[in-house]
N, C-alpha and C positions, 0 to 999 in steps of 0.2 A: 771252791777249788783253791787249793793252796799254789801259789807258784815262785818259785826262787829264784834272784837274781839271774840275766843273761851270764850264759857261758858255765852255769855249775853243773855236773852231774846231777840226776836226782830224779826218783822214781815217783810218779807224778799219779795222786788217784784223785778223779772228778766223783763227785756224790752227789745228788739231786737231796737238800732237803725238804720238798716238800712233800709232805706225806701223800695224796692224792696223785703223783704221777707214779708213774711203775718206776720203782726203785732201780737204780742201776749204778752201776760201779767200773771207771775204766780204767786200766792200768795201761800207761803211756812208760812202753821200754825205754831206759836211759838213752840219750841223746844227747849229743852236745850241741846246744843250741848256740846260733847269732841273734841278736837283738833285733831284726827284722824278722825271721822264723818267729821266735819266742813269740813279739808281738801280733803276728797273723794267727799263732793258734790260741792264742787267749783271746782275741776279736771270732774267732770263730768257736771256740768253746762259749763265751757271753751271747753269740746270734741262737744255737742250738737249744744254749739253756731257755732264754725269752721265749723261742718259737715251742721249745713244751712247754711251757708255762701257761703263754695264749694259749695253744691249742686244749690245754686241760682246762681252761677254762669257760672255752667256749664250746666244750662237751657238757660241762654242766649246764651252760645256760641252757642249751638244746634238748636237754630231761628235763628241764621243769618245765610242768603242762602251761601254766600260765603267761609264760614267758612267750610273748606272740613274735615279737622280732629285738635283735640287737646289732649295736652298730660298735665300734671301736674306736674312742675316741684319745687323743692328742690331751696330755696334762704338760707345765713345767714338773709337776712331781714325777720322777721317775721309778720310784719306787713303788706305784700302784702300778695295777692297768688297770683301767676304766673302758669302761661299758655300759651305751647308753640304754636303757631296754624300754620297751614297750609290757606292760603288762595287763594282763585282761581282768577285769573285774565287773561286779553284777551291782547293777544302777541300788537294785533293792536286795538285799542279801536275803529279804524276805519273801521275797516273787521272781526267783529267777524268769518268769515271762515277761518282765517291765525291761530288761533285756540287760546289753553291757555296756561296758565303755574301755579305754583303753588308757593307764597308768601311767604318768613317763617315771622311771625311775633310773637312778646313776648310783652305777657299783666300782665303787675304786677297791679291787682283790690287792689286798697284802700279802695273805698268807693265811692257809688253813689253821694254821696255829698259832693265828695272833686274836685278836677279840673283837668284838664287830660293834659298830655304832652305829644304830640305824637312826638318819634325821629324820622327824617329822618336819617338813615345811606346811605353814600354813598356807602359804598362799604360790603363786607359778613360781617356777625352781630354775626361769632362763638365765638368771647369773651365775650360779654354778654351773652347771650344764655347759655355759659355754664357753666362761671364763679360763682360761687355763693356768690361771694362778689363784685360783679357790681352793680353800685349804676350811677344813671345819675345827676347831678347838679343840675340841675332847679326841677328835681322830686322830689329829697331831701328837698330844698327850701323852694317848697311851698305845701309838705306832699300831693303830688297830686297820679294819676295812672298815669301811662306808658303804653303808646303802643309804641312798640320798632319796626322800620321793614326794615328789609334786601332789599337792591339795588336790583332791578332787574338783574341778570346776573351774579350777585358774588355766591359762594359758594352752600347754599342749596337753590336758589332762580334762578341760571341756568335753563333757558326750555332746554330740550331733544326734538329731538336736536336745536342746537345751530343755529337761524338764527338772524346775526348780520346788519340785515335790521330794527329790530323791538327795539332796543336798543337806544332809542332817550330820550333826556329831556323832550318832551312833552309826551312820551308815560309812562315814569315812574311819571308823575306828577299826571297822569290818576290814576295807583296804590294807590300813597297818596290818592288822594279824594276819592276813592272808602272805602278807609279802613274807612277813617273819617266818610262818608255817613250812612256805616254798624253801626259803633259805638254810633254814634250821641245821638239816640234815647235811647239808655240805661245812658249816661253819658251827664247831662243836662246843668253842671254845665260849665263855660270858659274851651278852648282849648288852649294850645300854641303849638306850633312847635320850635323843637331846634334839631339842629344836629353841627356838628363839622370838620372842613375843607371844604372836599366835601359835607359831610352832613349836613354844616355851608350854601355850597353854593346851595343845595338841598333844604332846609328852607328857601333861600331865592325868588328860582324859586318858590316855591309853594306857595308863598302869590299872585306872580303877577298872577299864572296863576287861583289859586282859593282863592280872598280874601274874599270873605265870610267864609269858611268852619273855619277860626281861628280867634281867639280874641287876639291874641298877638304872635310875631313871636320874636325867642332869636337867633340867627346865632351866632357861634364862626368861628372866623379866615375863613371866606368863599369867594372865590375869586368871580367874572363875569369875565371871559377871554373873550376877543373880536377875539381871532385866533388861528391857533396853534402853534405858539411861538408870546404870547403876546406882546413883547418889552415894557412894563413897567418894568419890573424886574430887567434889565439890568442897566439902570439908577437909579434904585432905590439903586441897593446895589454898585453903584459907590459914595452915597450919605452919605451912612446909620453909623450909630453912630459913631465913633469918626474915625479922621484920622489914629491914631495912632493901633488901633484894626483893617482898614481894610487894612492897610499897613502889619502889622502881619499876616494875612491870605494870601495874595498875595505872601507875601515872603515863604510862606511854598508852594504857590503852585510852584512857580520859582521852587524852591527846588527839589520840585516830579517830572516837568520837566526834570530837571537836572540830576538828578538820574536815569533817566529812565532806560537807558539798562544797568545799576546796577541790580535794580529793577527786572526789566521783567522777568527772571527766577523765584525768590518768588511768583512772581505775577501768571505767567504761571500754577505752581504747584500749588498756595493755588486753582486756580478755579479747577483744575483739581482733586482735592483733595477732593471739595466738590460739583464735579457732574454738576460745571456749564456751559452750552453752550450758543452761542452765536452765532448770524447771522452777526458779523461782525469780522472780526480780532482780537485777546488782544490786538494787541497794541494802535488798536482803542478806544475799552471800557477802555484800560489806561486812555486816554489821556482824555476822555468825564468823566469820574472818578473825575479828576483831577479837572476841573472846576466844575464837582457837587459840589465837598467840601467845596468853597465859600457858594452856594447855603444851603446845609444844615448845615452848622458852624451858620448862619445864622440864619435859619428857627427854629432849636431848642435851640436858646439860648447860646450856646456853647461859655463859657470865652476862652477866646482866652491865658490866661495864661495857659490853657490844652498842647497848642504844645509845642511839644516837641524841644529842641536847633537846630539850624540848623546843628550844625555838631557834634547831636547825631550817630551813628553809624547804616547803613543801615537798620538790624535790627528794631529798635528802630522806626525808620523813617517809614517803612513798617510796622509794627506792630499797630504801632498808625494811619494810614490812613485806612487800611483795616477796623478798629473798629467806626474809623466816617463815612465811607462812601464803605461798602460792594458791588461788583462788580454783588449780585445775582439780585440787581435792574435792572440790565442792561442784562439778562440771558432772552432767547427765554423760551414762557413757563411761564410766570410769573403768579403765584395769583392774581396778578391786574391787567392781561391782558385786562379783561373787561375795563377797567376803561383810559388803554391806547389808547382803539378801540373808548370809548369815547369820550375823548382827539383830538384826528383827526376829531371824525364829529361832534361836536356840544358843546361839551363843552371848548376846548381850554388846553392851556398850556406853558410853558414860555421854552427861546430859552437861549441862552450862549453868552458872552462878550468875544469874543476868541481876540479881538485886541492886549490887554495887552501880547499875549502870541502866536503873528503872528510867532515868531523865530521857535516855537515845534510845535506848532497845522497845521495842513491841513484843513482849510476852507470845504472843501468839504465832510471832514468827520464827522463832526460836521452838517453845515446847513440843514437841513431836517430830524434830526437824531432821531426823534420820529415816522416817518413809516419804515425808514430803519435797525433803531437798533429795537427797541420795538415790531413791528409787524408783521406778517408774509406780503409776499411781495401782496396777494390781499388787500391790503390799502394802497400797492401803487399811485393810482390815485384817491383815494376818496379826494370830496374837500369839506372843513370846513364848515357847514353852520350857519352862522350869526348870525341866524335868532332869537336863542333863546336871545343871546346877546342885541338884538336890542330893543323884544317885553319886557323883563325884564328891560332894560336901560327904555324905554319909559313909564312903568307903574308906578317906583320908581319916573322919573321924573314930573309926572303929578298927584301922589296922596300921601299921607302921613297916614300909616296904622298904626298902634299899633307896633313898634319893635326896640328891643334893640339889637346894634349889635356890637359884638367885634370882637378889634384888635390887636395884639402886636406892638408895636412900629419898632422892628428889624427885623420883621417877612416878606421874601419878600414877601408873600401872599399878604401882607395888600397892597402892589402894586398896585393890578388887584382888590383890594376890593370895597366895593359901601361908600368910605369915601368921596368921592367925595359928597354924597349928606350933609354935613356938612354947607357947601356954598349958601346951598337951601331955609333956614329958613322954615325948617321943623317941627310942632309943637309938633309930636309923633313920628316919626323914632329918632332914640338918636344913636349914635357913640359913643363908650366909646373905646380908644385907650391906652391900659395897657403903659405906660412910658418903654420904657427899657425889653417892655415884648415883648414874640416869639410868635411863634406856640402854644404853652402852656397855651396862655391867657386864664382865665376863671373867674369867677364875685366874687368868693370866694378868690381869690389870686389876686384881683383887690389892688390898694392903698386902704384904710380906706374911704376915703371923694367917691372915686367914685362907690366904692362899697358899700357904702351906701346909695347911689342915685339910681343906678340901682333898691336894693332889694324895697326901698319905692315905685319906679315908677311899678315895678313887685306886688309888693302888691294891690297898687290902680286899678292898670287895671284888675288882676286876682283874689283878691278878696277871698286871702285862709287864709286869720287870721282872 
């Protein structure tokens, strides 16, 4: 709606563009308005538009079958609305008699005629959902909708009860298309898919297993594991940026060896202090600790001018390891238990370079220590299956789909990632690898030249400006 200064003449027509609500057109006879009038009927034309807007939108959610309930939730973004929904889906897409469970997903409506991003998350999705200052990257970008949707098995998206037979990559890839299917018909415009880590590597199971349902696929930092302890990792961060940075890391961990049963009484206390237990000895989760710290010093970027002197004071020493790498990861019980169970059967996860540190460590406490430490002991004998690895390897290597995929450069992730298809002379997959970047990679914090190539290649294919 157009509207002219208080006090001018002028023949005033409101038009609804959104194409899904019933078109209409008012013609407001000239008036001479006061600046209090003026203001009430612009406040009241802005209430009327909103309230059809909701209301068309939540006659769509009301036709799609799957769509079990929705609630209306509160953003700072005012430019969506958001809607939390509930959606139903089959444990086994193969047995509908093994029964349902129920999907939390979040749709922030822009507009029918803007383009849609659906996030894979891989794991519970309570910080967007509740945050009201969550904002996704590529949504931002290219001013599209969002459907946002929680992993099967995390948080509000657990079946009751819990049968961890039905918890597979192909069963949850089923979820995504289902959701897309429902959606399709109301949001006409390009699709992309983008998620982040797991849901980096979520995004990118979903192109192979359903390439049609998307017109552009964004993956941040998303690994393909091939087992569960990949052995790329290991060599990679024997490799990874300067001599002199992973020589510093190394010597902090000598360090924490060395100090051990210094240590070990702090250590004992702070879990105990804060409730955490564990299916294997402390001095165990010390020692696995210890080699995480490489791992995630690493993975998030961490200047290595952060450590602390070698012959800071125990304190000091213990203080600072507890804050980069917390022992509750390693606690029975975990929030991302889902995600560990996993991990063992289908999707993978990387192992530890204990050679460097044969003097302190026990080989045998360490090799296998993703069902022994993380799981309860039935996933003891479950054995890895490949298979997603293989059909996802074999689909990237035989087609070339629409997708941008990021890496950080120090990030071990990018290890086990699909940068291998670089080599391929692939005319639409694009690898963009952030320099000197982690886990944290993202197109907005990219250098200038490549983040400017992404957003053109993202424009031309999606088609939002």
């Amino acid at each position: 709606m157009t509207l002219a200064p208080s006090g001018v003449d002028r023949w005033f027509v409101q038009y609804d563009t959104n194409a899904h609500l019933a078109p209409f057109i008012r013609i407001i006879k000239p008036i001479h308005m006061n600046k209090r009038f003026f203001t009430l009927l612009s406040l009241l034309f802005a209430v009327l538009f909103v309230s059809a807007q909701n209301s068309d939108v939540e006659k769509m959610l009301k036709s799609i079958e799957a769509v079990t309930s929705f609630e209306k939730i509160e953003k700072a973004d005012t430019t969506r609305q958001y809607y939390l929904m509930k959606v139903n889906q089959l444990l086994d897409p193969q047995n509908p008699s093994a029964g349902t469970f129920e999907q939390r997903v979040m749709l922030g409506h822009r507009g029918y005629d803007r383009p849609m991003v659906i996030v894979t998350e891989g794991y519970g999705a309570d910080y967007a959902f509740s945050s009201p200052r969550y904002m996704e990257e590529l949504t931002n970008i290219m001013d599209a909708n969002i459907l946002f949707v929680e992993y099967r098995y995390f948080s509000g998206s657990m079946p009751k009860p819990c049968n961890w037979e039905y918890l597979t990559v192909a069963n949850s890839m089923v979820d995504y298309h289902n959701i897309i299917t429902s959606f399709k018909p109301y949001y006409s415009k390009k699709w992309a898919s983008t998620g982040i880590s797991k849901g980096g590597s979520t995004t990118i199971f979903l192109r192979a297993y359903y390439p049609e349902d998307l017109d552009v696929s964004v993956p941040y930092v998303g690994p393909l594991s091939c087992a569960v302890e990949d052995g790329r990792h290991e060599s990679f961060l024997e490799q990874v940026s300067t001599k002199a940075d992973r020589d510093a890391i190394r010597a902090f961990q000598t360090e924490l060896f060395e100090r051990k049963e210094r240590l070990m009484p702090m250590f004992d206390e702070y879990c105990l202090k804060n409730d955490l237990v564990f299916r294997v000895p402390t001095t165990t989760i010390y020692d696995l600790l210890v080699l995480e710290y490489q791992f995630s010093m690493w993975q998030w970027g961490t200047p290595t001018n952060t450590i602390p002197a070698l012959d800071s004071d125990d304190k000091a020493i213990f203080d600072y390891f507890m804050k980069m790498c917390g022992p509750d990861y390693f606690a029975a019980g975990s929030n991302i238990e889902s995600f560990f169970v996993q991990a063992v059967k289908d999707f993978g996860y990387y192992g530890y370079n204990i050679e460097p540190f044969h003097k302190y460590v026990n080989a045998e406490d360490v090799e296998g220590y993703l069902k022994r430490v993380l799981l309860p002991e039935q996933f003891a004998d479950v054995k890895f299956d490949d298979s997603n690895y293989r059909f996802v390897t074999d689909y990237y290597t035989e087609n070339d789909p629409k997708a941008i995929m990021i890496y950080g450069e120090v990030d071990p992730w990018t290890a086990s990632g699909v940068t291998w298809l670089r080599d391929r002379n692939k005319e639409n997959v694009k690898i963009f690898i952030q320099p000197g970047g982690s886990h944290r990679a993202r197109i907005l914090n990219m250098p200038e030249d490549m983040r400017n190539e992404i957003l053109e290649q993202l424009n031309e294919w999606m088609e939002y400006k």
